[in-house]
N, C-alpha and C positions, 0 to 999 in steps of 0.2 A: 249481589250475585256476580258481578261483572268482577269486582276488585278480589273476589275468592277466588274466581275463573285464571283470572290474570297468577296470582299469586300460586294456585296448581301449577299450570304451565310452566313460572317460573322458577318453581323449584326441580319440576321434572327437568328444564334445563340447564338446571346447574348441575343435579344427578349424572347427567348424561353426559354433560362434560369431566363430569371430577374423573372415570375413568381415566378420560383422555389424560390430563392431564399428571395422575401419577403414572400409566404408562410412561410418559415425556420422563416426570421424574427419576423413574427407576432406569431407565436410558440414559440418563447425562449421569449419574449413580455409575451405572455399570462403565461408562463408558471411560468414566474416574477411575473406576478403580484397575483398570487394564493400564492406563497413562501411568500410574501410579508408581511402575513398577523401572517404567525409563526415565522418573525425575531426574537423577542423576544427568543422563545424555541431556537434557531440556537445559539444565545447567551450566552444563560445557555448551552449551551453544549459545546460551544470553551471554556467556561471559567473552564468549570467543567473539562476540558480536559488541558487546561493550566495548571492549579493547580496541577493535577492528577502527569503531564508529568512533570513540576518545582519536586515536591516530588520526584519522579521516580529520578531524576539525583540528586538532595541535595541528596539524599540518596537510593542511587545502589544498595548497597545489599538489603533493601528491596524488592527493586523492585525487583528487579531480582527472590527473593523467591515468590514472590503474584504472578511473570510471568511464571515461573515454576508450582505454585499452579494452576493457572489458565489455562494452556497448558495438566495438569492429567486430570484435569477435563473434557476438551474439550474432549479430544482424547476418555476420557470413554462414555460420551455424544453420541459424533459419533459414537462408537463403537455400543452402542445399540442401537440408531436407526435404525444404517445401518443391523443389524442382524435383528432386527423385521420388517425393509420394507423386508427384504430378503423373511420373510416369510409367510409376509401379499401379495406380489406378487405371491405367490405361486409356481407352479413347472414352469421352464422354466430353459434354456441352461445355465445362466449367476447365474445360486441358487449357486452353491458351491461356486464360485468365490466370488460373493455378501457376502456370508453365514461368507469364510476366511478373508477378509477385516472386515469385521465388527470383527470377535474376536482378529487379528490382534490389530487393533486400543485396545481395550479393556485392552490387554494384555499391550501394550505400556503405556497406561494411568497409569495401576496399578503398569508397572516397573518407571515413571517416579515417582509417587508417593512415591514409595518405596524408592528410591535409587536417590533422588534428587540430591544430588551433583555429582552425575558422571552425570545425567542426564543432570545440566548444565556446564558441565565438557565440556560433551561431542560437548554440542553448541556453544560452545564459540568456540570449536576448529575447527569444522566448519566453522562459522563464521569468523575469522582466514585465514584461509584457501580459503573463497570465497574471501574477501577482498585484499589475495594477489596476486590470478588467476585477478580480473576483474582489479586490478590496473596494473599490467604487461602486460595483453591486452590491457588498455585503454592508455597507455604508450607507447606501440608499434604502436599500432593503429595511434598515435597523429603524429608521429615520419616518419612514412610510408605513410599516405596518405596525411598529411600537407594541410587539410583542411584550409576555413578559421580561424582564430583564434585557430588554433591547441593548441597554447603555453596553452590555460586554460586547453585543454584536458590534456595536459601531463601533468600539476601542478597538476590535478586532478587524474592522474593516481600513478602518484609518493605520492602523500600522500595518498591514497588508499591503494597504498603499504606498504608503512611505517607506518600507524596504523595496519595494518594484522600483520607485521612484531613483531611491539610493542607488540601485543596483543599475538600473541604465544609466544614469548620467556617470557612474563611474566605470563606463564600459572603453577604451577595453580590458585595463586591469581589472575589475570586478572579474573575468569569464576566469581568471588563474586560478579562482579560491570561493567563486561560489558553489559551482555542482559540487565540487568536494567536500564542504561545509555542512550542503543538506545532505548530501549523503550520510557524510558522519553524521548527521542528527538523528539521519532515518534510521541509522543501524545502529546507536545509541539508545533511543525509545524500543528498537525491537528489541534488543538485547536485555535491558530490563524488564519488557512484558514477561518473555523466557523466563528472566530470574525468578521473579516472583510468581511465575507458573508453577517454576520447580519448587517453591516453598510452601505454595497451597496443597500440592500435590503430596508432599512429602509430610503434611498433617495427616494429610487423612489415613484412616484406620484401615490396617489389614483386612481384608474380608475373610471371616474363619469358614473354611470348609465343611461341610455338615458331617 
């Protein structure tokens, strides 16, 4: 009686789900087929971005200074806005706080501007420095709870480590050509995501109009 009981119930709950879930489906469906129609721009953007992200690593130091140039600017960007919403909101609890953040940020911009090279001096070391905390945990982590396929965590932790490692002891040459490096990486893997967006995109079937 019990194991019938159980099994009603459980079918009424899979019932009750499967709505839900081809709702979901016909939503990422439709939602395809509207994307479908900008593959092309999705294109020009992984490629503008592959490009961008190849330059960025042939050539680090560039990068590295357009990513520093581009990080003064942000920071001053931010900075005024966040001082003029401060005081387009007007008077409330959170003004001064608001008010210091915004010239905060401002002040940063103009010292990164200034003083570029400490400034990527200063990230690299950083940088450095997160690389060989999250490799030592991801290493310990692999070691101690022996998950499945741990062995990739720990390979993954130990070179984690060992580029942090690398990258400080060869500071301060290393600050010329690392941000630049991962940057290019980063906008080399985004670039490609794009790509093959636009080729998934560009399979799928016209939706015919009724």
């Amino acid at each position: 009686m019990s194991s019938g009981t159980e099994k009603v119930v459980g079918d009424a709950g899979a019932a009750a789900r499967a709505p839900a879930l081809f709702t979901a489906q016909q939503l990422v469906r439709h939602e395809l087929q509207h994307l479908r129609a900008s593959w092309r721009w999705f294109l020009l953007l992984g490629i503008l971005l592959a490009v961008c992200g190849t330059a960025a690593m042939v050539f680090p130091v560039f990068g590295t200074v357009v990513a520093i140039g581009a990080l003064s600017v942000i920071l001053m960007v931010a900075g005024v806005a966040t001082i003029v919403s401060a005081f387009w909101a007007g008077k409330w609890s959170g003004f001064l706080v608001h008010l210091l953040v915004g010239i905060l940020y401002v002040a940063a911009g103009f010292v990164v501007s200034d003083r570029p090279l400490v400034a990527i001096e200063t990230i690299t070391v950083f940088v450095a420095v997160t690389f060989i905390v999250v490799g030592v945990f991801r290493a310990l982590a692999a070691l101690v709870i022996r998950f499945p396929q741990w062995g990739w965590a720990l390979l993954n932790g130990v070179v984690t480590l060992l580029v942090g490692i690398a990258i400080y002891r060869r500071l301060p040459w290393s600050a010329l050509w690392v941000i630049g490096l991962l940057v290019g990486v980063e906008m080399l893997l985004n670039g490609w995501t794009w790509i093959m967006l636009s080729a998934e995109l560009r399979k799928i079937p016209k939706e015919v109009s009724p």
